[in-house]
mmCIF file as gemmi writes it, N, C-alpha and C atoms, coordinates in Angstrom:
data_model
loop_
_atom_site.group_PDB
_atom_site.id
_atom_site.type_symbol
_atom_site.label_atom_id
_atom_site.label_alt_id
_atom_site.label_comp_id
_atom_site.label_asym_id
_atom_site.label_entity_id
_atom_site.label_seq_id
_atom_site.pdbx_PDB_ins_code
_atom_site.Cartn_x
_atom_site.Cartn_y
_atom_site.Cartn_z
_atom_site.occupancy
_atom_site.B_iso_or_equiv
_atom_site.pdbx_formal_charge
_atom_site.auth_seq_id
_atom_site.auth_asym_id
_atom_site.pdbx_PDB_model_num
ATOM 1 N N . UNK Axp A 1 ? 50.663 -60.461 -36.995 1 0 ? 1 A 1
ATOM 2 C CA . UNK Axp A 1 ? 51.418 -59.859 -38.058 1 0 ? 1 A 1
ATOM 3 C C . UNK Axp A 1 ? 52.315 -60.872 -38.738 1 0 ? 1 A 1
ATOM 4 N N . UNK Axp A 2 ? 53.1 -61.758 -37.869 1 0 ? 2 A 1
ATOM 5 C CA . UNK Axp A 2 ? 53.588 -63.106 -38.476 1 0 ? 2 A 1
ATOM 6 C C . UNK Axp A 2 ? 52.801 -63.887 -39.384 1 0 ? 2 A 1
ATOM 7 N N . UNK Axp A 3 ? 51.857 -64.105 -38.828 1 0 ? 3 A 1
ATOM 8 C CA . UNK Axp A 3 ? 50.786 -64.83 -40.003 1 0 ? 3 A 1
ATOM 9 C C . UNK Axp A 3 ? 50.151 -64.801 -40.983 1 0 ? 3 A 1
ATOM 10 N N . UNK Axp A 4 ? 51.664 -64.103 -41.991 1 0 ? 4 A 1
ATOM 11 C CA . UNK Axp A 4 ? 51.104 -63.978 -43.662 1 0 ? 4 A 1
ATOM 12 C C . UNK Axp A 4 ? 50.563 -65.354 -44.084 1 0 ? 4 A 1
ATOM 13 N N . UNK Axp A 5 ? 49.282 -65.467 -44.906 1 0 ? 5 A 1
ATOM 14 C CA . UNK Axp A 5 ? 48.897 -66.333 -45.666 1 0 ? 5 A 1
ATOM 15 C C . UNK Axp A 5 ? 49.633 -66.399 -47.121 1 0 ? 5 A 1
ATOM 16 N N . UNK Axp A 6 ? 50.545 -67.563 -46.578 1 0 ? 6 A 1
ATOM 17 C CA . UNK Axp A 6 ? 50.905 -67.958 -48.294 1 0 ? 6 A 1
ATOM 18 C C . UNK Axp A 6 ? 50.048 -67.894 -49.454 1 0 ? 6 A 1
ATOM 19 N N . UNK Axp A 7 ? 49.021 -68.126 -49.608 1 0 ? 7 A 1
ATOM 20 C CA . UNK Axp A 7 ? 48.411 -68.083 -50.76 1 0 ? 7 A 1
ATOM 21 C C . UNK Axp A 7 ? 48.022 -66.466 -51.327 1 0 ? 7 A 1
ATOM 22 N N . UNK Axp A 8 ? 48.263 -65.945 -50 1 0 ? 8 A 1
ATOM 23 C CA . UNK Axp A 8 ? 48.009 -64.358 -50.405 1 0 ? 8 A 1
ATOM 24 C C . UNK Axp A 8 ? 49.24 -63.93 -51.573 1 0 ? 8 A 1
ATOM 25 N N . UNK Axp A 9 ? 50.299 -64.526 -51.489 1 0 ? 9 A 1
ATOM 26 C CA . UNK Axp A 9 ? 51.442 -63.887 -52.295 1 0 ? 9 A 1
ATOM 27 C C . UNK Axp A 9 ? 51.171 -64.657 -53.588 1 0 ? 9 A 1
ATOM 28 N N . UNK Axp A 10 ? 51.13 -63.796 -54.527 1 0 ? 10 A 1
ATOM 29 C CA . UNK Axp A 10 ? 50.83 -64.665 -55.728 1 0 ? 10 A 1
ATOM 30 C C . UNK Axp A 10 ? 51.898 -63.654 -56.673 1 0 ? 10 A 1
ATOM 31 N N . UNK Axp A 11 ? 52.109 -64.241 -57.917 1 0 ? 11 A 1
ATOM 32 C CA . UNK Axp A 11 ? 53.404 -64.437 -58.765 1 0 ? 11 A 1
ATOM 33 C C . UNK Axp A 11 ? 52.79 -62.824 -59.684 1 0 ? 11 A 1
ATOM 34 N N . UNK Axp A 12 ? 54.073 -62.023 -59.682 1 0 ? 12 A 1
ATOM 35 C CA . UNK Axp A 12 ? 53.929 -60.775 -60.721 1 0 ? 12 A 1
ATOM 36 C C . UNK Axp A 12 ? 52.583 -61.134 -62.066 1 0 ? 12 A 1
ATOM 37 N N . UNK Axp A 13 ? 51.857 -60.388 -62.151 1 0 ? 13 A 1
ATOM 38 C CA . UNK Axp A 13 ? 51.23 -60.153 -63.278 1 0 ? 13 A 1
ATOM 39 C C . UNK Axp A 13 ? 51.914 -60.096 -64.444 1 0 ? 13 A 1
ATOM 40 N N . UNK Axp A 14 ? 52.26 -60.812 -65.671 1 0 ? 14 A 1
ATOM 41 C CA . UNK Axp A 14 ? 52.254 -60.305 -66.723 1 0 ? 14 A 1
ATOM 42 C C . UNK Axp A 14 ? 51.942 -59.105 -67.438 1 0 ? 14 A 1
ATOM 43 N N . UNK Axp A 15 ? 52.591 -58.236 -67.465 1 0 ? 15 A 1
ATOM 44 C CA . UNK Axp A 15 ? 51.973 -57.042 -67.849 1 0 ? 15 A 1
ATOM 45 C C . UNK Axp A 15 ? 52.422 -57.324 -69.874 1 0 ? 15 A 1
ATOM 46 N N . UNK Axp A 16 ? 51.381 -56.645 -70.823 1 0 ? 16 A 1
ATOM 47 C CA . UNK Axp A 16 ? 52.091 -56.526 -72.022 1 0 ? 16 A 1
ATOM 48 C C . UNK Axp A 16 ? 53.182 -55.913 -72.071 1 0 ? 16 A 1
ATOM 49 N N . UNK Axp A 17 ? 53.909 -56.628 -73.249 1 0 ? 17 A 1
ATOM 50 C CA . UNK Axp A 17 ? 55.288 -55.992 -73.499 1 0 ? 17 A 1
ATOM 51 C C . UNK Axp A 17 ? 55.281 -54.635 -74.176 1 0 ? 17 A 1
ATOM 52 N N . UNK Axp A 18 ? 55.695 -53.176 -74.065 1 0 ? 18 A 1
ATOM 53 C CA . UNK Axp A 18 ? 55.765 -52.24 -74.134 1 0 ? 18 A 1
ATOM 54 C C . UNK Axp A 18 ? 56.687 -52.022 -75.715 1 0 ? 18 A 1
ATOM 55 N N . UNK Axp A 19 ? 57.505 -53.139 -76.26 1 0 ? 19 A 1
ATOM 56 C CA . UNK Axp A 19 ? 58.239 -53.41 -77.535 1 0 ? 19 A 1
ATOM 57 C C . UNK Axp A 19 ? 57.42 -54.358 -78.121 1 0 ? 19 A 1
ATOM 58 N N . UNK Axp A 20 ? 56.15 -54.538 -78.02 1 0 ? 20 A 1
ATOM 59 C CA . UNK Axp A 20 ? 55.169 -55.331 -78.725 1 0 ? 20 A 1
ATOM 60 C C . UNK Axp A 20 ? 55.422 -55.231 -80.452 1 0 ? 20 A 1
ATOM 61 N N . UNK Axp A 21 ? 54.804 -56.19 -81.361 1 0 ? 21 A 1
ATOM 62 C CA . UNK Axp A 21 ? 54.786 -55.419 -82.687 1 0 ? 21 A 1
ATOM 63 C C . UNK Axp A 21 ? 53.862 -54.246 -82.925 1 0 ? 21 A 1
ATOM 64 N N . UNK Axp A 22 ? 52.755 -54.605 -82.303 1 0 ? 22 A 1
ATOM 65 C CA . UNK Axp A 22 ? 51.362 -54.368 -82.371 1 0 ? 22 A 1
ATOM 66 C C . UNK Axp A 22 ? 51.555 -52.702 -82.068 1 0 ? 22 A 1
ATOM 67 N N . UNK Axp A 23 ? 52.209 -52.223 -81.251 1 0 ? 23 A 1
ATOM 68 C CA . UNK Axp A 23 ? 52.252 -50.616 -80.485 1 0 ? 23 A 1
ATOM 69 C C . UNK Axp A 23 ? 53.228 -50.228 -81.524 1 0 ? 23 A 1
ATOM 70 N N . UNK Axp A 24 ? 54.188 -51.141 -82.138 1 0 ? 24 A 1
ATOM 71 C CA . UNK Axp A 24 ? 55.189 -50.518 -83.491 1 0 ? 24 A 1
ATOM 72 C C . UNK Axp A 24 ? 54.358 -50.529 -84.295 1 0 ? 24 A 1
ATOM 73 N N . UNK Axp A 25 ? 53.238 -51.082 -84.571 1 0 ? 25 A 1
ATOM 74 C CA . UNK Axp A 25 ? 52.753 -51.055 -86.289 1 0 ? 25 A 1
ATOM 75 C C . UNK Axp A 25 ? 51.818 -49.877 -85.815 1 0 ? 25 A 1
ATOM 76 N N . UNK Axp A 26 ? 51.692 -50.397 -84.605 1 0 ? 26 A 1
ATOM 77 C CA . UNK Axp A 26 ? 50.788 -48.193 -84.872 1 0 ? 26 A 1
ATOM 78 C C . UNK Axp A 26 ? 51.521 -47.113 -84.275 1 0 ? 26 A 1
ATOM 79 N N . UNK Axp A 27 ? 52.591 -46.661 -84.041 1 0 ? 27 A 1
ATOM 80 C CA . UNK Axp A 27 ? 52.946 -45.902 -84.295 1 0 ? 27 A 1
ATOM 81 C C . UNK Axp A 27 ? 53.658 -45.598 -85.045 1 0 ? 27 A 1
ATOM 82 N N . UNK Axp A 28 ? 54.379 -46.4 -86.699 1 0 ? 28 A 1
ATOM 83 C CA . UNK Axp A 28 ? 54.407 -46.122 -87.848 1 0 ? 28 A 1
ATOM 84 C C . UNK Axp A 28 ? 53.152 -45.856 -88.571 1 0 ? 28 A 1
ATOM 85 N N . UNK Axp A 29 ? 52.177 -46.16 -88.457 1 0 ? 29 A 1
ATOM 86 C CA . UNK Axp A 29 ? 50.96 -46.171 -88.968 1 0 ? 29 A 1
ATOM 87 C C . UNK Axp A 29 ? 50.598 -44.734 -88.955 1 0 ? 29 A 1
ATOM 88 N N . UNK Axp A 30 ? 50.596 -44.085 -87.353 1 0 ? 30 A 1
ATOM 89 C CA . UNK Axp A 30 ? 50.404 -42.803 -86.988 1 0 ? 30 A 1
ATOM 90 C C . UNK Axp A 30 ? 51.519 -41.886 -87.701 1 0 ? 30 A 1
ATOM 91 N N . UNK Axp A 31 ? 52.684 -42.436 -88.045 1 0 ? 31 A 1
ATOM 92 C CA . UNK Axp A 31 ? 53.707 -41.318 -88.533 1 0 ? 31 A 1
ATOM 93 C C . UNK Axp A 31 ? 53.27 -41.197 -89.947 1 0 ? 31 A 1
ATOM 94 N N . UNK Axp A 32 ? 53.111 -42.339 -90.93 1 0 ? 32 A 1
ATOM 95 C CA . UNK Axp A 32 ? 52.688 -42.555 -91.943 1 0 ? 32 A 1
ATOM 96 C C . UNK Axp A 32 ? 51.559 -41.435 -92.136 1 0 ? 32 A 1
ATOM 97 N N . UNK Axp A 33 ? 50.329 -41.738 -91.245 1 0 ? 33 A 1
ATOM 98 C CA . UNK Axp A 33 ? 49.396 -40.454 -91.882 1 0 ? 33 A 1
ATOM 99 C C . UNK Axp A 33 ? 49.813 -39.275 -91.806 1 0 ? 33 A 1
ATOM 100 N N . UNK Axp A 34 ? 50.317 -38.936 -90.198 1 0 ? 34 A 1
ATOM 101 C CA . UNK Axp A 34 ? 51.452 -37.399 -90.499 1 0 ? 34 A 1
ATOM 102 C C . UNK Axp A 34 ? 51.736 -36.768 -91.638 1 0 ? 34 A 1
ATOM 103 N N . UNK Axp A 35 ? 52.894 -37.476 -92.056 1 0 ? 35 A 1
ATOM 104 C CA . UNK Axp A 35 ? 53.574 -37.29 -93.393 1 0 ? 35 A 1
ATOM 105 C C . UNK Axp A 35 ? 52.669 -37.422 -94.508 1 0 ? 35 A 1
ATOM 106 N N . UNK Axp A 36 ? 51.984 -38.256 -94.497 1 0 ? 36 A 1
ATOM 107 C CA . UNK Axp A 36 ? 51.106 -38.236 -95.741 1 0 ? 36 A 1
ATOM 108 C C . UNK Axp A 36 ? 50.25 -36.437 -95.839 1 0 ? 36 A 1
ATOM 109 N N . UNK Axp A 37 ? 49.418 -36.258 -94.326 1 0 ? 37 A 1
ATOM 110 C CA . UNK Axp A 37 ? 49.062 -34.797 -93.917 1 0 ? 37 A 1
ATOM 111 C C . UNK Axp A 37 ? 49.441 -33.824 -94.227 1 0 ? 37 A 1
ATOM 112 N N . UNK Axp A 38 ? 51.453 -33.841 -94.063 1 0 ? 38 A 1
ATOM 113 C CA . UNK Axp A 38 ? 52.402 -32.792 -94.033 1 0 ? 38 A 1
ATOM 114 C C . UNK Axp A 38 ? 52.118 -32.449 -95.738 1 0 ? 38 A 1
ATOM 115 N N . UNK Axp A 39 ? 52.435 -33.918 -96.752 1 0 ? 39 A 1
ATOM 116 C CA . UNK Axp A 39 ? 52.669 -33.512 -97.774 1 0 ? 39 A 1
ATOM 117 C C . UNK Axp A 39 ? 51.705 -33.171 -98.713 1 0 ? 39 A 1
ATOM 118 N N . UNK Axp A 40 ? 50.371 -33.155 -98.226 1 0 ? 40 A 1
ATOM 119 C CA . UNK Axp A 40 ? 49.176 -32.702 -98.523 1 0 ? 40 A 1
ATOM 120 C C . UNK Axp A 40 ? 49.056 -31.348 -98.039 1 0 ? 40 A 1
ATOM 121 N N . UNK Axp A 41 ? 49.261 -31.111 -97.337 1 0 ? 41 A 1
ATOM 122 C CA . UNK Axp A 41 ? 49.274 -29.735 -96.986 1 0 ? 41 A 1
ATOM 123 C C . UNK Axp A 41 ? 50.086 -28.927 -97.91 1 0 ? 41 A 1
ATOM 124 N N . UNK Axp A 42 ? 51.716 -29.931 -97.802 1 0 ? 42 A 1
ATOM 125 C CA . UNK Axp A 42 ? 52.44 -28.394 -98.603 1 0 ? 42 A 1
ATOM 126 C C . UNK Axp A 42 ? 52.554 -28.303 -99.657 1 0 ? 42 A 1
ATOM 127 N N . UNK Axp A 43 ? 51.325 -29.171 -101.342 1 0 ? 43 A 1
ATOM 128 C CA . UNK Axp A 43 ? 50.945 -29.166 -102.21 1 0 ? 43 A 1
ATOM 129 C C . UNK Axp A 43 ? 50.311 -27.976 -102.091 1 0 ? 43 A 1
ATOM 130 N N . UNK Axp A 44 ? 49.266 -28.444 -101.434 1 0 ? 44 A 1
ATOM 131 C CA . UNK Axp A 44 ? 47.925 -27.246 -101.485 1 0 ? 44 A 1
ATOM 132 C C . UNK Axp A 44 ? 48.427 -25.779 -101.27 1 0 ? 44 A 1
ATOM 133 N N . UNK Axp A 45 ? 49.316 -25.91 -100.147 1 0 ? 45 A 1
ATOM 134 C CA . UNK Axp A 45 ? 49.857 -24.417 -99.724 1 0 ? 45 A 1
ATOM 135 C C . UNK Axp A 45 ? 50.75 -23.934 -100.906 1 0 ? 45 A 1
ATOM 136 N N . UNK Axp A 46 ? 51.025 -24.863 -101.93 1 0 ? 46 A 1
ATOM 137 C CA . UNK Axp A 46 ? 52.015 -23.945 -102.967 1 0 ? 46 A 1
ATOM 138 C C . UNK Axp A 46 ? 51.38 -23.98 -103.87 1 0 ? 46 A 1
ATOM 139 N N . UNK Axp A 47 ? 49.554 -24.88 -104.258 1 0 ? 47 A 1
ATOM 140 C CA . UNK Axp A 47 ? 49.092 -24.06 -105.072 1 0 ? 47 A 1
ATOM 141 C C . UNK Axp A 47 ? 48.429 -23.099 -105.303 1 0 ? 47 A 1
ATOM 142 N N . UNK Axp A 48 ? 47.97 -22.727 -103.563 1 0 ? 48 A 1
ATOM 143 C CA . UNK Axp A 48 ? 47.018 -21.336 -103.288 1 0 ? 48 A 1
ATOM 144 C C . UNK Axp A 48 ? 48.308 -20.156 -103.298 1 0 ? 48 A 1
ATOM 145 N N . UNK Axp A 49 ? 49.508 -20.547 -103.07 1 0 ? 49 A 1
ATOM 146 C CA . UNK Axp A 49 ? 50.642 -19.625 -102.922 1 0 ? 49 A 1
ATOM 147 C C . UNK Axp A 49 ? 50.952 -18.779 -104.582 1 0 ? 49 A 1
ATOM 148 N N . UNK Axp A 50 ? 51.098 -20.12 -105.746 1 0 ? 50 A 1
ATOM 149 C CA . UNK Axp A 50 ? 51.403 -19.872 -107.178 1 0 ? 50 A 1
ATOM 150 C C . UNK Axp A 50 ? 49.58 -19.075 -107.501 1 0 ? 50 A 1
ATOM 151 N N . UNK Axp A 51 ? 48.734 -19.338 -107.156 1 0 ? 51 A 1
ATOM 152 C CA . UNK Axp A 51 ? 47.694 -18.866 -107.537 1 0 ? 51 A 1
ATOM 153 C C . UNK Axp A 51 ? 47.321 -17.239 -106.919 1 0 ? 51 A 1
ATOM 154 N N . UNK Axp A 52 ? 48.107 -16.728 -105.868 1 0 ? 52 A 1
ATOM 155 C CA . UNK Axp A 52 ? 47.931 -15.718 -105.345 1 0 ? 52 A 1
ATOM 156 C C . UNK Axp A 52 ? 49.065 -14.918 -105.877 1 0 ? 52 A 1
ATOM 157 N N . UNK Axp A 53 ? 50.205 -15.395 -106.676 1 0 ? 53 A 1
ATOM 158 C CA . UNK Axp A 53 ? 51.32 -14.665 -106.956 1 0 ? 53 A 1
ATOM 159 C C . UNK Axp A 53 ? 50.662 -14.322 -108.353 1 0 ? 53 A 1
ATOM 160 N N . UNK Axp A 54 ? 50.073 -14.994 -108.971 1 0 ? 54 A 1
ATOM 161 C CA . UNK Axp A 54 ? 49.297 -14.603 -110.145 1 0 ? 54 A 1
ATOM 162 C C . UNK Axp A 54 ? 48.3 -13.256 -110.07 1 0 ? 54 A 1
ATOM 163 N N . UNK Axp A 55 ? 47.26 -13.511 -109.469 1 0 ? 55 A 1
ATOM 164 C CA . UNK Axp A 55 ? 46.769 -12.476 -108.758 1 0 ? 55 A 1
ATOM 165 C C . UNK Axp A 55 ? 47.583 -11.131 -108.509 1 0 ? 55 A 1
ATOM 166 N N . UNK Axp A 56 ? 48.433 -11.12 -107.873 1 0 ? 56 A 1
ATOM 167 C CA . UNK Axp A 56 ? 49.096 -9.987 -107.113 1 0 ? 56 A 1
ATOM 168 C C . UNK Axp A 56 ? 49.71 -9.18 -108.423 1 0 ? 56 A 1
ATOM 169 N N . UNK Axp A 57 ? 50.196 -9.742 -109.369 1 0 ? 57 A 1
ATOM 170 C CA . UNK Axp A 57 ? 50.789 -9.617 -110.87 1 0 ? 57 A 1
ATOM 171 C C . UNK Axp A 57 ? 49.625 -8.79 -111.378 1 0 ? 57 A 1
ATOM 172 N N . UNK Axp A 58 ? 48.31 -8.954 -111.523 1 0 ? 58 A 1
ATOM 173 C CA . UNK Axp A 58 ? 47.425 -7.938 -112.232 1 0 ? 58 A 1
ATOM 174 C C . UNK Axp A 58 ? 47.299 -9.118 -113.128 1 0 ? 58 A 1
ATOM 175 N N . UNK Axp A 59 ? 47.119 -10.371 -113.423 1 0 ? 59 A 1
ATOM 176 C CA . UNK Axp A 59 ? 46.305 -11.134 -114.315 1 0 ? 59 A 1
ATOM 177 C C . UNK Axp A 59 ? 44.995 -11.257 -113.964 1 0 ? 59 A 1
ATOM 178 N N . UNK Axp A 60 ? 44.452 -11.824 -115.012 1 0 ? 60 A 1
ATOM 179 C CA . UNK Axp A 60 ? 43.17 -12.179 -115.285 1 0 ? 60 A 1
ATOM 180 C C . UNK Axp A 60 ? 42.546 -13.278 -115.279 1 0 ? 60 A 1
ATOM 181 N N . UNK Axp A 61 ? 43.599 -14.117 -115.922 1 0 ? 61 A 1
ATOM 182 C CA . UNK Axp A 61 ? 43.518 -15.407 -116.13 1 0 ? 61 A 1
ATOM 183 C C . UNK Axp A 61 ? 44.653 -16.594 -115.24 1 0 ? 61 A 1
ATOM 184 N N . UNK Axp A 62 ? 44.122 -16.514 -113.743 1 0 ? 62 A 1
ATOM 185 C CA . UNK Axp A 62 ? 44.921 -17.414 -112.87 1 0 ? 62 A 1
ATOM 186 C C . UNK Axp A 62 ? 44.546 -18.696 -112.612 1 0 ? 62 A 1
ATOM 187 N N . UNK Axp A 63 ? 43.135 -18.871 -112.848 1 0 ? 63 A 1
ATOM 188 C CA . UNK Axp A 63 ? 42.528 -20.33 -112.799 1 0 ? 63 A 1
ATOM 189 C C . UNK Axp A 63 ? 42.689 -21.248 -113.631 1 0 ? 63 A 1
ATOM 190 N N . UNK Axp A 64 ? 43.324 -22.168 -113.238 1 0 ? 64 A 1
ATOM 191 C CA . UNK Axp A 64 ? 44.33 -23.57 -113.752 1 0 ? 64 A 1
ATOM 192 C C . UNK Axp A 64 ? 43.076 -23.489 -115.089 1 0 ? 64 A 1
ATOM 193 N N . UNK Axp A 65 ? 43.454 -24.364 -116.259 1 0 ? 65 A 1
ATOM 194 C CA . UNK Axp A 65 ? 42.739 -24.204 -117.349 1 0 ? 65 A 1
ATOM 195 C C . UNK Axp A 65 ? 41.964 -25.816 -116.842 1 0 ? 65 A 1
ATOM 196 N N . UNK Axp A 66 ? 41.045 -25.615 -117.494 1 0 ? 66 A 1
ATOM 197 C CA . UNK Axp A 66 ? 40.462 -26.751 -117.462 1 0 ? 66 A 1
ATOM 198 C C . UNK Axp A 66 ? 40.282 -27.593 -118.747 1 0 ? 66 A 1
ATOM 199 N N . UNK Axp A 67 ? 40.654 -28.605 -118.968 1 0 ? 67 A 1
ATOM 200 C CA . UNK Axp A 67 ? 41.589 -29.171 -120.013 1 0 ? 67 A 1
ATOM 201 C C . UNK Axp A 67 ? 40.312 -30.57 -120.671 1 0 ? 67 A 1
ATOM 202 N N . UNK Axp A 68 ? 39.107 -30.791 -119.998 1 0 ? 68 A 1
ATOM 203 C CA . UNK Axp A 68 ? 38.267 -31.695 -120.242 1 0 ? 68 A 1
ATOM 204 C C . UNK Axp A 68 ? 37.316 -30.324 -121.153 1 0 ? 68 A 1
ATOM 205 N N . UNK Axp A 69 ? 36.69 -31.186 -122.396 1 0 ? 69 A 1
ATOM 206 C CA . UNK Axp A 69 ? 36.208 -30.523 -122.947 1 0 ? 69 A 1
ATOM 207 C C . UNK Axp A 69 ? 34.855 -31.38 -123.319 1 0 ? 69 A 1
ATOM 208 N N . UNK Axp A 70 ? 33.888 -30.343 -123.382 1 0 ? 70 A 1
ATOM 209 C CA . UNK Axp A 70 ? 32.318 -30.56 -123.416 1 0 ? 70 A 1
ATOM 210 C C . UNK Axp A 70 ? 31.754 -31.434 -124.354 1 0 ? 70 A 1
């Protein structure tokens, strides 16, 4: 049991650094699409929202005009 082999003990591993840039640039990266997601979403949700309040009113004519002509 005395007779650890020195060479058996060898020096801590380097592990990567956990404050890397590399793990910061992606998880701004990941927040970035989030938000980009969020604010895509809550376009769309307020124009199916303005398009259903139209509707509910008794119009006829709720579909955005279409402004390119033939």
């Amino acid at each position: 049991m005395g007779d650890e082999d020195p060479r058996r003990e060898q020096a801590p591993r380097r592990t990567e650094d956990s404050q890397s840039p590399r793990s910061g640039l992606i998880g701004l990266i990941v927040v970035l699409c989030l938000v980009l997601g969020g604010l895509f979403l809550v376009h769309e949700l307020r124009n199916m929202s303005r398009l259903q309040d139209c509707v509910m009113q008794g119009r006829t004519n709720c579909s955005p005009a279409d402004s390119a002509t033939p």
